[in-house]
N, C-alpha and C positions, 0 to 999 in steps of 0.2 A: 675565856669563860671559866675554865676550869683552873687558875692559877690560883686564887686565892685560897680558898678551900679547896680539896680534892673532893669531887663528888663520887661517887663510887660507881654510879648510873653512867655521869658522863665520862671517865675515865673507863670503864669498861668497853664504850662505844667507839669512842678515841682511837684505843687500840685496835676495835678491828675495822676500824674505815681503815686505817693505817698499814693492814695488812692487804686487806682489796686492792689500796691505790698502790704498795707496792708490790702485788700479784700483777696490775694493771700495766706497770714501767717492765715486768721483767717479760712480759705476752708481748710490750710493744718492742723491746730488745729481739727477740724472736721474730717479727715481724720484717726485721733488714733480712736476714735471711733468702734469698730470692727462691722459687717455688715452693721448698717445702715449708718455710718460714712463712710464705704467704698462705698456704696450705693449715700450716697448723693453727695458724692466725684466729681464724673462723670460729673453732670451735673454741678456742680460749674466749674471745672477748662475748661469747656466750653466754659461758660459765661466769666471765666476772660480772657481767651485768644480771644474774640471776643470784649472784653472792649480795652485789648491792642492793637491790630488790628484797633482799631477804634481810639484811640487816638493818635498812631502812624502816620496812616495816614493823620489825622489832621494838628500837627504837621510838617508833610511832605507838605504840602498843603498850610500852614503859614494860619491855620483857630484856630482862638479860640473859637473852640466852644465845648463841654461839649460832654462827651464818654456817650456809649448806657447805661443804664439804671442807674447807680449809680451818673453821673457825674454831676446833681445840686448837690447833697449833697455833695460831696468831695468838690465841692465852698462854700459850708457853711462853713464845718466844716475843714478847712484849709484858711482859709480867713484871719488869720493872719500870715501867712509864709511871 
């Protein structure tokens, strides 16, 4: 969707679904862990389901603005996509 033209809208959003889904892989890396892996589990897929929730809505909203707690950082460190 975004390959021909870069859209700035969609290309900003990109990035931080990009950052959730791999906040998402590194909570379920965490997750082999047995007890406290299972333990810490909980509250991570929390957090990312209210990171997606929030930048979902955004998104829906036509706002670019950055998801609850991780989402400066995913502009940094995706800054070149």
């Amino acid at each position: 969707m975004n390959s021909d033209k870069k859209q700035p809208f969609a290309t900003y959003h990109i990035r931080q679904s990009l950052g959730v889904m791999l906040t998402a892989f590194a909570g379920a890396f965490i997750n082999i862990i047995p007890f406290l892996g299972w333990l810490l589990y909980l509250p991570i897929l929390v957090i990312i389901v209210v990171m997606w929730i929030s930048g979902l809505m955004n998104a829906i909203n036509g706002k670019e603005k950055p998801i609850l707690i991780l989402g400066k950082k995913y502009e940094q460190w995706f800054k070149s996509l």
